[in-house]
ZARO-530809 format. One record per atom (N, C-alpha, C, O): x, y, z; residue in three letters. Coordinates in steps of 0.001 Angstrom, whole numbers, plus 500000, padded with zeros to 6 digits. Example, Ala and Ser with C-alpha at 12.3 -4.5 7.8 and 13.67 -1.06 7.14 Angstrom:
<mipas>
513190494310507800ALA
512300495500507800ALA
513200496700507800ALA
514236496681508465ALA
512850497750507080SER
513670498940507140SER
512900500030507870SER
513409501138508039SER
</mipas>
This chain:
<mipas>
500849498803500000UNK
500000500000500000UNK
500873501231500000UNK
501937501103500606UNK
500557502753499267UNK
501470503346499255UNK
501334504668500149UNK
500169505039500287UNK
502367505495500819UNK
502588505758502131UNK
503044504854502944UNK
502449503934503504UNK
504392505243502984UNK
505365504680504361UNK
504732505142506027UNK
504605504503507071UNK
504360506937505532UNK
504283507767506969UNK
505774507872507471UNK
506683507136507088UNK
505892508911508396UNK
506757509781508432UNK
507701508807509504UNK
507143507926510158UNK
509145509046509614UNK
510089508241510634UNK
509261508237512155UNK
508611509135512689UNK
509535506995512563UNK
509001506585513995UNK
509704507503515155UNK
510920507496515348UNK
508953508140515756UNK
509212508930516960UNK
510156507957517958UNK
509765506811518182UNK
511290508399518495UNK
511745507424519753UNK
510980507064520806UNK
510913505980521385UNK
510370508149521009UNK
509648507646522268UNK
508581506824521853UNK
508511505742522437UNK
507878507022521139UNK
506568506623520707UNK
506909504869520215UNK
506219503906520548UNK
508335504824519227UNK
508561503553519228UNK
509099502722520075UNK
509125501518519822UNK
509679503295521357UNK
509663502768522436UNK
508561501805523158UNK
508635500614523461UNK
507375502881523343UNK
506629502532523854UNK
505810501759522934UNK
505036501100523628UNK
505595501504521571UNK
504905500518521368UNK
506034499223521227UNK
505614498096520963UNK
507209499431521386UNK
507628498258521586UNK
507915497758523365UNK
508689496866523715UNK
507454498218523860UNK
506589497369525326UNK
505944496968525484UNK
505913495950526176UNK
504439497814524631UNK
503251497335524613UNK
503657495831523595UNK
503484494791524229UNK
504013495694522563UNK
504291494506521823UNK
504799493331522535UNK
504108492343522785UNK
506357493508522936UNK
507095493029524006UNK
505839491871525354UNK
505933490727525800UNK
504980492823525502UNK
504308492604526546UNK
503161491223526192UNK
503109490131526757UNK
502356491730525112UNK
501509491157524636UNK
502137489467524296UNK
501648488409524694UNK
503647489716523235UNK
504229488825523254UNK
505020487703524110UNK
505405486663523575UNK
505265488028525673UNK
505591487282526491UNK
503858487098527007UNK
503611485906527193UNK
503000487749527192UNK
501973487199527482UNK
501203485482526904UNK
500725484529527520UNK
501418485782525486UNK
501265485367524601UNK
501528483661525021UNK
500761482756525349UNK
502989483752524827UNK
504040482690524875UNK
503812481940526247UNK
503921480715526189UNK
503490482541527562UNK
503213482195528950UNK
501621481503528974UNK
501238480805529913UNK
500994481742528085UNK
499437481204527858UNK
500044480118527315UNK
500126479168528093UNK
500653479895525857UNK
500556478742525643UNK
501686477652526249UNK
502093476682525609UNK
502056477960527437UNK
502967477072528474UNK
502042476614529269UNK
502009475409529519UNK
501135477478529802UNK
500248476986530742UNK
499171475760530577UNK
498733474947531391UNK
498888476006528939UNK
497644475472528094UNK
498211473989528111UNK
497494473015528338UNK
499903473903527783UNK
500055472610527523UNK
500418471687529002UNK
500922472194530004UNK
500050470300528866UNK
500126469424530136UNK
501374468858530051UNK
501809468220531009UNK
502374469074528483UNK
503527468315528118UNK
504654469535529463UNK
505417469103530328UNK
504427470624529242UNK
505140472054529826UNK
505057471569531531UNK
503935471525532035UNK
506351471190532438UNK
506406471018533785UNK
506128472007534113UNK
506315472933533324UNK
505432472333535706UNK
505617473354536341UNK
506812474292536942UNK
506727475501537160UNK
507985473423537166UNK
509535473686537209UNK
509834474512535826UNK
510301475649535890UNK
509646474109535023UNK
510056475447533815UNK
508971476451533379UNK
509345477101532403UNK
507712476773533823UNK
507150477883533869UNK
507433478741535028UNK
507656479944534888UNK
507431478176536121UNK
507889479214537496UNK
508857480110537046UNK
508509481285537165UNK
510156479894536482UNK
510995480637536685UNK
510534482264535842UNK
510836483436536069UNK
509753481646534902UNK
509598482833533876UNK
508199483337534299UNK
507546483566533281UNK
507562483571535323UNK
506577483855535867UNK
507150485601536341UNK
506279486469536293UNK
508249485926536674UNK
508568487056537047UNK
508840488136536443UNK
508709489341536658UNK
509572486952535005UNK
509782488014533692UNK
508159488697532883UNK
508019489755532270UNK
507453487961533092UNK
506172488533532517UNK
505777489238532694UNK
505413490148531949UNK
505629489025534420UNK
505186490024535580UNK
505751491540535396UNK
505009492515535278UNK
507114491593535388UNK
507862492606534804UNK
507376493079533481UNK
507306494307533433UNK
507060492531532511UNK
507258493205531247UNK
505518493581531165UNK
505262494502530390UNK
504491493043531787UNK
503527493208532120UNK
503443494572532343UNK
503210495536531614UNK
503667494442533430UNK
503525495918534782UNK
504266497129533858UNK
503679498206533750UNK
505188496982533389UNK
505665497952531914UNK
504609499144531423UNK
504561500319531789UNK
503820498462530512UNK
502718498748530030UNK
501932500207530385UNK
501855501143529589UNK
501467500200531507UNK
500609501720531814UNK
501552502638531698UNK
501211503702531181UNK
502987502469532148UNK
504009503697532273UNK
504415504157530761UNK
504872505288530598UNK
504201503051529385UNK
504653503040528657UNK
503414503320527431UNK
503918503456526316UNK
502276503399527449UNK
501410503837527300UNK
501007505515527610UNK
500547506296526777UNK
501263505756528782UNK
501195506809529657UNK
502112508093528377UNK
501763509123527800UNK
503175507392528428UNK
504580507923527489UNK
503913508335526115UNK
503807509465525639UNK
503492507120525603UNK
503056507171524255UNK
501807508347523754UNK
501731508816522618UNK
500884508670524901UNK
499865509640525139UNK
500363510900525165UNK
499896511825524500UNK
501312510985525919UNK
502118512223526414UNK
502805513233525219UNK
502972514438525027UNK
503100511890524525UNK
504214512238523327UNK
502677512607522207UNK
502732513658521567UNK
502314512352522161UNK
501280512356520996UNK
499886513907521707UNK
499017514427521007UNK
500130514179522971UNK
499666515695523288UNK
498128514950523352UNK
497141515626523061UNK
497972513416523779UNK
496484513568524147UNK
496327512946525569UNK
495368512351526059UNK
497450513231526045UNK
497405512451527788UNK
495864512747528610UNK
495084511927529093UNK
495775514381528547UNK
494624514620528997UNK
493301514703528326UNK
492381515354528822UNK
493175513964527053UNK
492048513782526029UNK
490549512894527041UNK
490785511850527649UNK
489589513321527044UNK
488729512636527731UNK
488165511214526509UNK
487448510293526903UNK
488468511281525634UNK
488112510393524668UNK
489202509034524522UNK
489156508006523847UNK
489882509413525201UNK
491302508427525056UNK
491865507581526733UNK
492328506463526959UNK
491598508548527470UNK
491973508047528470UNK
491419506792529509UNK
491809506297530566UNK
490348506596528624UNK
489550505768529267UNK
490003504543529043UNK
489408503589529545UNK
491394504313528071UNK
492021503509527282UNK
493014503226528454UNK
492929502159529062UNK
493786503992528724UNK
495032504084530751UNK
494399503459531328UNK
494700502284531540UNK
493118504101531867UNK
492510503358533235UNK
491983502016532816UNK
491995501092533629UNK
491450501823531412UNK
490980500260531177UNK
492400499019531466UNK
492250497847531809UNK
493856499805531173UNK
495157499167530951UNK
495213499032532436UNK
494873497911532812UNK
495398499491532960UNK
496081499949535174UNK
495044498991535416UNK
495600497897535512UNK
493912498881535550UNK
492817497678535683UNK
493631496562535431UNK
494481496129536209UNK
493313496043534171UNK
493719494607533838UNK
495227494480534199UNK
495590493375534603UNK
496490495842534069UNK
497441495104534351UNK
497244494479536065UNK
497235493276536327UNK
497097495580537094UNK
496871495210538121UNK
496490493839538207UNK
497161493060538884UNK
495070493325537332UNK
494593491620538175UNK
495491490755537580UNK
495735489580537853UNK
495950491481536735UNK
497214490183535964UNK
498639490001537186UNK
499118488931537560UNK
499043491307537581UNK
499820491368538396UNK
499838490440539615UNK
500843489813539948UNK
498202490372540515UNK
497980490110541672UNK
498121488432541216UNK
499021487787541754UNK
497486487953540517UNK
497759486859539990UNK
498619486298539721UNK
498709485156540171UNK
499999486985538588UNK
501443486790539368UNK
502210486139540279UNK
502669485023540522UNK
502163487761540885UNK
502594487087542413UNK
502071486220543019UNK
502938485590543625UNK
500618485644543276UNK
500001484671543958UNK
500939483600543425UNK
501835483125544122UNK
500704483231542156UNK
501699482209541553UNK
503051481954541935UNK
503625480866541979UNK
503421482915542165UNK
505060483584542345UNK
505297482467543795UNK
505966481439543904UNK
504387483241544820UNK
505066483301546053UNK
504165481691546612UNK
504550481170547659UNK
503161481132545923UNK
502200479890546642UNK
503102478752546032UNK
504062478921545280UNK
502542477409546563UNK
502828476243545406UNK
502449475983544319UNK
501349475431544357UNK
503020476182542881UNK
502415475898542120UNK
501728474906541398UNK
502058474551540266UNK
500606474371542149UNK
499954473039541709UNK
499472473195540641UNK
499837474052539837UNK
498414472238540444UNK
497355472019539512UNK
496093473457539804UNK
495881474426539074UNK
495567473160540887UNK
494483474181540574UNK
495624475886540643UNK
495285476861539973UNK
496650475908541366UNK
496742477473540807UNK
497275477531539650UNK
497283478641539118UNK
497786476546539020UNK
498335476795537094UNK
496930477060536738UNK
496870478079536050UNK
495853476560536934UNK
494382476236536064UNK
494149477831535722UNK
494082478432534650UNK
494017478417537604UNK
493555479383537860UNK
494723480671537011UNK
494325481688536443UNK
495865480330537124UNK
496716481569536202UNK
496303481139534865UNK
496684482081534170UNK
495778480325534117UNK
495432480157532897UNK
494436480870532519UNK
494426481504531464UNK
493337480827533490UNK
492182481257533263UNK
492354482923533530UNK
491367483645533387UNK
493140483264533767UNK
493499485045534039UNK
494203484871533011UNK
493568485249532027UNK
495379484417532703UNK
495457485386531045UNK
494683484864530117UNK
494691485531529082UNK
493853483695530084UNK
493098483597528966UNK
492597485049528574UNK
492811485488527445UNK
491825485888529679UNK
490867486915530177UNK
491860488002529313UNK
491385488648528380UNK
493279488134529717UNK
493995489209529771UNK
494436489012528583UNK
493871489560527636UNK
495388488299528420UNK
495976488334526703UNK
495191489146525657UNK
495737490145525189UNK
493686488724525163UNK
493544489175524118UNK
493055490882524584UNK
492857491706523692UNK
492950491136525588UNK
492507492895526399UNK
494039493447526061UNK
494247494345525245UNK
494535493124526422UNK
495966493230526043UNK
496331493915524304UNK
496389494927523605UNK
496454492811524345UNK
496674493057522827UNK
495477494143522081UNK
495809494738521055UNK
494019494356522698UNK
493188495357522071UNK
493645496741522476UNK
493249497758521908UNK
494488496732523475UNK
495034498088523806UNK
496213498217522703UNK
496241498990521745UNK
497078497356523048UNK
498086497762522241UNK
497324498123520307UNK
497765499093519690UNK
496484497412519808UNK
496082497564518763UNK
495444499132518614UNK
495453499680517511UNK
494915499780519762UNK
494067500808520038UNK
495156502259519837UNK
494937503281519188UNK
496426501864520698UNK
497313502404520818UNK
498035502850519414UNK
498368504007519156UNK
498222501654518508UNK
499084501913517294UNK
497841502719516346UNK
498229503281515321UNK
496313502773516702UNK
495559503269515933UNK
495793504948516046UNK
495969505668515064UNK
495759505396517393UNK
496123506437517875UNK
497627507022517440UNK
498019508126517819UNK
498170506407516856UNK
499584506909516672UNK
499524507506515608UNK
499775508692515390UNK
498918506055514333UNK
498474506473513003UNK
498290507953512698UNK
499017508701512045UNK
496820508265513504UNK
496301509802513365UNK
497529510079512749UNK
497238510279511570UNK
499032510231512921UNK
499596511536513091UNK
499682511268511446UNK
499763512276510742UNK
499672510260510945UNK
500501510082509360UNK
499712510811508045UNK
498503511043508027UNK
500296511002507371UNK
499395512016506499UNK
498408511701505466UNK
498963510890504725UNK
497402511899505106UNK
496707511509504470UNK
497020511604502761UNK
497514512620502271UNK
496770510774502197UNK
497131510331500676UNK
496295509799499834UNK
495451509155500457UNK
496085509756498367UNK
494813509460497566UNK
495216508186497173UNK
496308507909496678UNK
494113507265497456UNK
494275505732496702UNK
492591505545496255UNK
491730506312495825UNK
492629504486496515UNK
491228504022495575UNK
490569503185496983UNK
491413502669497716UNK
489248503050497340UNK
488671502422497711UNK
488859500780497858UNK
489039500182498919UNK
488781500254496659UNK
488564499095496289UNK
490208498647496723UNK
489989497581497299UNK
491251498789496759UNK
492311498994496786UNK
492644498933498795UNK
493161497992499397UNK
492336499736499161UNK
492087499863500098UNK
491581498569501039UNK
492264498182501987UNK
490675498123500778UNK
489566496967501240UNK
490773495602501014UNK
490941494685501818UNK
491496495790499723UNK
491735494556499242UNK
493324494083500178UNK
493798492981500457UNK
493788495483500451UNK
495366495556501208UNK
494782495557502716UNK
495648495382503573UNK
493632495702503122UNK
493538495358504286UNK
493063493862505511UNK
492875493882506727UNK
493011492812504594UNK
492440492225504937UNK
493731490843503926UNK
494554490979503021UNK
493205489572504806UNK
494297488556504455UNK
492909487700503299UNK
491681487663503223UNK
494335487033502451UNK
494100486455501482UNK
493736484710502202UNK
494472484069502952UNK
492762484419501811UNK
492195483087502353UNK
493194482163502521UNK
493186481328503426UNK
494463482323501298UNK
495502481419501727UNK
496430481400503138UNK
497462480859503534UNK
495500482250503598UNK
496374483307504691UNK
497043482135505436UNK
496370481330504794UNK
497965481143506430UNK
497805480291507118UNK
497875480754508604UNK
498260481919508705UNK
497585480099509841UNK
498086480658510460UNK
497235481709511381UNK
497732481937512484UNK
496308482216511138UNK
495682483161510916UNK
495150482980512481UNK
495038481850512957UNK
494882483983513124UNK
494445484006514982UNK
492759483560514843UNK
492158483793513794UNK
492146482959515910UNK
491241483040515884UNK
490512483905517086UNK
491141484120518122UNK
488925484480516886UNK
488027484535516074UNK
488434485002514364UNK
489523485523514120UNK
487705484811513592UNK
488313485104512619UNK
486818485334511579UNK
485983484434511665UNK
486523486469510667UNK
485588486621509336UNK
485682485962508204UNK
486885485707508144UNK
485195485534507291UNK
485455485369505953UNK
484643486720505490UNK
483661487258506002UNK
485298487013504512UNK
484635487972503922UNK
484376488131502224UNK
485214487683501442UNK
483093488837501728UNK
482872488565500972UNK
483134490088500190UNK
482345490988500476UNK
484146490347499289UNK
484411491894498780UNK
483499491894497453UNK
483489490974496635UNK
482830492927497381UNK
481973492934496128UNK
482581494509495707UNK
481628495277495573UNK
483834495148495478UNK
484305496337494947UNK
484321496644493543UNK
484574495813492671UNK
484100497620493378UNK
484324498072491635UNK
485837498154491142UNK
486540498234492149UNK
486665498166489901UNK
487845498108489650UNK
488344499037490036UNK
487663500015490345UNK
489865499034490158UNK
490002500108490898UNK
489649501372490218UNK
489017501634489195UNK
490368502192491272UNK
490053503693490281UNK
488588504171490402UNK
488224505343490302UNK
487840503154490620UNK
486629503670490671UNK
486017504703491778UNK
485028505357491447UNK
486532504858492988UNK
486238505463493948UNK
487662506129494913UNK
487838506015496126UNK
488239506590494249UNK
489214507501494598UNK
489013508348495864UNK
488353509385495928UNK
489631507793496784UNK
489486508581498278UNK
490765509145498893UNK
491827508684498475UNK
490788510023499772UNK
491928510560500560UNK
492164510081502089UNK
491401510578502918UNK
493137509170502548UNK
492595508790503830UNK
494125508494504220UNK
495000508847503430UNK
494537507715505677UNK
495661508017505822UNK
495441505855505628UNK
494403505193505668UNK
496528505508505481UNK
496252504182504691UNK
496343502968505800UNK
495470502102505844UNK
497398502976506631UNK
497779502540507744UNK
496619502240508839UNK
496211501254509454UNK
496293503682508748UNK
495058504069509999UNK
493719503092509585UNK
493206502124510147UNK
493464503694508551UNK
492334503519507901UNK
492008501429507849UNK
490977500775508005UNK
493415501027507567UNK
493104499878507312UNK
492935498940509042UNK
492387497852509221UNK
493574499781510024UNK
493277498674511213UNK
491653499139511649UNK
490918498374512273UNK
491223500560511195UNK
490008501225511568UNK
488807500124511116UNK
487648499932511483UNK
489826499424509991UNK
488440498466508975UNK
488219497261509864UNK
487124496728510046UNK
489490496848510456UNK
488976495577511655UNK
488476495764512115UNK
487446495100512231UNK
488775497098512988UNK
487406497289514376UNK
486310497495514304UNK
485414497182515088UNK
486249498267512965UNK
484507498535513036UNK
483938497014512804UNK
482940496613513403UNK
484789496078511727UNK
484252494858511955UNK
484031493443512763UNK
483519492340512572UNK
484924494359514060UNK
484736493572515343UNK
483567494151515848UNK
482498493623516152UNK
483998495523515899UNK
482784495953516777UNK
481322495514516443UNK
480385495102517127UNK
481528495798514972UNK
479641495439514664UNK
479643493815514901UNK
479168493216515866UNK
480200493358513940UNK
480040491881514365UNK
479818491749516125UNK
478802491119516416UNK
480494492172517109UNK
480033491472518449UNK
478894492212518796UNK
478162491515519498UNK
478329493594518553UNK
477470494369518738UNK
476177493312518362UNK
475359492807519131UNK
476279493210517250UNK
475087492455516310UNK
474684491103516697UNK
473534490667516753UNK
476317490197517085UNK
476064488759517196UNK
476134488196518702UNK
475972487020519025UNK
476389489196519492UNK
476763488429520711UNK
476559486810521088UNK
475554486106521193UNK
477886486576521232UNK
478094485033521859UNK
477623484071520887UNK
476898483164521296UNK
478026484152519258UNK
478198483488518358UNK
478689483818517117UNK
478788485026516905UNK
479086482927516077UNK
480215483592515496UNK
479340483455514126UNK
478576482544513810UNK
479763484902513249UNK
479395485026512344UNK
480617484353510628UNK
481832484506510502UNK
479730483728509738UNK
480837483364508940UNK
481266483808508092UNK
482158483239507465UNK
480794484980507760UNK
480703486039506393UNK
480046487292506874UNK
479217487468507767UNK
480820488379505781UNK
480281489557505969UNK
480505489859504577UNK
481387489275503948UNK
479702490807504013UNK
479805491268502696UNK
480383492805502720UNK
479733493684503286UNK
481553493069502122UNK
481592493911502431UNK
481489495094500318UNK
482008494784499246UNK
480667496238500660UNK
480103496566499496UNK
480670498250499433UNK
480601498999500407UNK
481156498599498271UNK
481231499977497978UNK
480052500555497600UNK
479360500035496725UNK
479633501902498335UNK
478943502870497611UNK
480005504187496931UNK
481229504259497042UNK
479118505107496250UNK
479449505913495634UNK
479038507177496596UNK
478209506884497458UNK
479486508530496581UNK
479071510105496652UNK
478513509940498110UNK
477292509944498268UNK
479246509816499039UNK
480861509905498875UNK
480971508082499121UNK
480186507256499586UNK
482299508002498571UNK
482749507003498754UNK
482561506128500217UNK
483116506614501202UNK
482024505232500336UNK
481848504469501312UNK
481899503000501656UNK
481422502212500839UNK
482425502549502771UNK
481607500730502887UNK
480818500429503587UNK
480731500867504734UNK
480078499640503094UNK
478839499169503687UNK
479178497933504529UNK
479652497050503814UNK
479108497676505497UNK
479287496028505880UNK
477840495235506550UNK
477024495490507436UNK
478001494483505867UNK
476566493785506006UNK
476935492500506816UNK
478126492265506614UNK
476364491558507672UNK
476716490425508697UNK
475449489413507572UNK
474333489912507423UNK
475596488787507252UNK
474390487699506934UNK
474757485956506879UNK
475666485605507631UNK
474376485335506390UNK
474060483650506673UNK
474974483326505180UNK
475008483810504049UNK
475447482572505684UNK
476638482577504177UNK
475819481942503063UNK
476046482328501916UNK
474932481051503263UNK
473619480495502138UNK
473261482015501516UNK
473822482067500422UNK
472526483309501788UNK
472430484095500883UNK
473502484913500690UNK
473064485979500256UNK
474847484955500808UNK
475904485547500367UNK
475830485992498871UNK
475236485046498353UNK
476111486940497836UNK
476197487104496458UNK
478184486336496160UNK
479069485930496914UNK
478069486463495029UNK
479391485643494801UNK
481128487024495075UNK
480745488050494512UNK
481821487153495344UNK
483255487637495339UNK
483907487549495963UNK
483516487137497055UNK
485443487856495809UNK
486195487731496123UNK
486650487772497665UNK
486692488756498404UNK
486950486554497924UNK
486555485895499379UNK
487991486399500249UNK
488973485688500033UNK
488174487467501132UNK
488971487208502143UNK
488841486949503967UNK
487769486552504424UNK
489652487133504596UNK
490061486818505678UNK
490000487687506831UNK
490251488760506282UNK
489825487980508156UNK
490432488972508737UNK
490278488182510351UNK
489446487376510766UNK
491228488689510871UNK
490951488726512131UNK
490169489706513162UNK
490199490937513179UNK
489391488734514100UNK
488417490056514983UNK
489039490133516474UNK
489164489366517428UNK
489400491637516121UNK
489517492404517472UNK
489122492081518542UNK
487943491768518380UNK
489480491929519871UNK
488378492073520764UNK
487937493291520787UNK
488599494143520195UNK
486808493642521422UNK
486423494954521896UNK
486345494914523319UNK
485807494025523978UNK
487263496548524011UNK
487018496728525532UNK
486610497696525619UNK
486805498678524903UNK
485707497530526889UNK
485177499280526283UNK
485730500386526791UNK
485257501002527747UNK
487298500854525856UNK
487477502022525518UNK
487396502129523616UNK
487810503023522878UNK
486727500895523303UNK
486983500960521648UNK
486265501538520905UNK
486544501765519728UNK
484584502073521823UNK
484092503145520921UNK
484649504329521033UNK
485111504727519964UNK
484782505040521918UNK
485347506084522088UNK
486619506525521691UNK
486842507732521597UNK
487663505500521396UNK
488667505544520286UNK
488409505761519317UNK
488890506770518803UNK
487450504859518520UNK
486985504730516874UNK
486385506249516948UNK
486591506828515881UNK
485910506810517613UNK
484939508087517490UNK
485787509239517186UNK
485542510148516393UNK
487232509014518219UNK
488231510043517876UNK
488742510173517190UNK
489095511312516885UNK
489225508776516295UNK
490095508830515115UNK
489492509015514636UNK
489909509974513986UNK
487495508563514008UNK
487505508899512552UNK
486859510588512770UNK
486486511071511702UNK
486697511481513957UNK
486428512955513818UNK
487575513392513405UNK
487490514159512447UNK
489247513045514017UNK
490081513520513556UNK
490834512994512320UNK
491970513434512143UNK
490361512158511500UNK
490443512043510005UNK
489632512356508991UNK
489877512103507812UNK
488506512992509468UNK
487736513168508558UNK
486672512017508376UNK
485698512406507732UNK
486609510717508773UNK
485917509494508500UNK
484401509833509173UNK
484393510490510214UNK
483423509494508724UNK
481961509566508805UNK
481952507731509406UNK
482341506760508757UNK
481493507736510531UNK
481152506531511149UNK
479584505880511291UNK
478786506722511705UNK
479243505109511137UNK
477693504988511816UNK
477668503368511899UNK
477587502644510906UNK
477738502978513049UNK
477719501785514038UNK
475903501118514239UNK
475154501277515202UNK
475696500504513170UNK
473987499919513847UNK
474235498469513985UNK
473976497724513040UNK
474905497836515522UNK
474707496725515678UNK
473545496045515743UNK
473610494877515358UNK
472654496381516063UNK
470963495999516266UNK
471136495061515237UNK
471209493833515294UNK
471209496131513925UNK
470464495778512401UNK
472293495336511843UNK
472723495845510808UNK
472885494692512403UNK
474020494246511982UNK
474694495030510477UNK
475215494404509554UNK
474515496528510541UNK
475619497018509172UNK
476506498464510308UNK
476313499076511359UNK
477437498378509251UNK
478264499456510083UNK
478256500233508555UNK
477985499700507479UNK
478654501716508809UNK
478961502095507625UNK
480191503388507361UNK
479983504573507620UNK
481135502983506947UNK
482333504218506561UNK
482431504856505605UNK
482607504328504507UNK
482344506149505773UNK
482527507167504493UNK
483614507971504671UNK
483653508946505421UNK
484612507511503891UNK
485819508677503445UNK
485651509705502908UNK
484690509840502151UNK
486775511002503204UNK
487045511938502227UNK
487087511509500845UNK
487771510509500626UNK
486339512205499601UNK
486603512079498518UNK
488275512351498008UNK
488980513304498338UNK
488578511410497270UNK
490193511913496667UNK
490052513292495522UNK
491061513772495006UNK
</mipas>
């Protein structure tokens, strides 16, 4: 996709490489716990390093806000206090581990806390790199173009779960020429399709979404339906976000401060985005 965006701030790439760092030893410590092959003698030791790179996080976040001039944003901050929360029960949990015997029921019980935490985790850090985006500059591409670089190709392998199939019904390119910042825009396309999808489906998983260009102004439509009436195209992939709730109030800020027209109807399962014209 074209736009690099401008050299990475030190601080700013600092701090999302904690938040990463973090997510990623989280990550790796879930699936030690998950397996029965993994002794308890070789998870203990690395129970402290987590803990550490864990607890990281709010100070490094905190940084990343600071640097970006929205520390005191009432639209954003609700994003800190959702982080200081979860790191905290992750923490207390920790140490319980840390300092008790580590049997059977307290491995169960630290499993079942980062099950909880990992993917909250990682929706901050995702929330975080959305917020950074803002700063990158906006550039003219095409719609259809857009849709097609944001989302994985079915061959995708590998791929996290929950997960969409999706159904792209776009015009060639060129056809809908928009101005948007490309980066931003494309993680903006997951969330709204987490968000509606869990808005719409709660506590079951949807297998398709259609996703459709309009015209004047350029827009997508995303529709949730039963893959039996699906129309036929080009089939991709995506992974779904969790949502915590600081994720409306994020999505609200970025797309006022890009220019993006939002409208969220989980009820009636469509979300709908309208870009600046290119």
């Amino acid at each position: 996709m074209p736009g690099s965006g401008p050299p990475p701030d030190p601080v700013i790439y600092e701090a999302q490489g904690v938040l990463r760092d973090a997510v990623s030893a989280a990550q790796n410590l879930l699936v030690l716990l998950s397996s029965l092959r993994v002794a308890p003698q070789i998870i203990r030791p690395l129970l402290s390093e987590v803990r550490t790179s864990i607890e990281a996080t709010p100070a490094a976040l905190e940084a990343l806000l600071r640097r970006l001039t929205l520390q005191r944003d009432a639209a954003v901050l609700p994003l800190l206090s959702f982080l200081q929360t979860s790191t905290d029960e992750t923490s207390r949990a920790l140490r319980s581990a840390e300092t008790s015997p580590f049997e059977a029921r307290s491995r169960l019980l630290l499993e079942s806390s980062f099950r909880r935490m990992v993917p909250r985790l990682d929706a901050v850090r995702e929330l975080a790199e959305l917020l950074v985006y803002v700063r990158d500059p906006a550039i003219d591409l095409d719609l259809a173009e857009l849709l097609e670089t944001s989302f994985y190709p079915t061959s995708c392998s590998g791929l996290s779960k929950p997960s969409l199939q999706l159904v792209l019904d776009a015009p060639p390119r060129g056809a809908h020429p928009i101005r948007t910042n490309p980066r931003a825009a494309s993680r903006l396309l997951r969330l709204v399709l987490g968000y509606s999808h869990g808005g719409a489906h709660p506590g079951r998983s949807v297998s398709r979404v259609n996703l459709r260009t309009r015209p004047s102004p350029p827009r997508v439509e995303c529709l949730f339906s039963e893959p039996s009436i699906f129309p036929q195209g080009d089939v991709l992939l995506t992974r779904v976000p969790l949502l915590i709730p600081p994720t409306a109030s994020i999505l609200a800020f970025f797309c006022a401060s890009c220019s993006i027209h939002l409208v969220l109807q989980g009820d009636s399962s469509v979300a709908l985005l309208a870009f600046p014209p290119g």
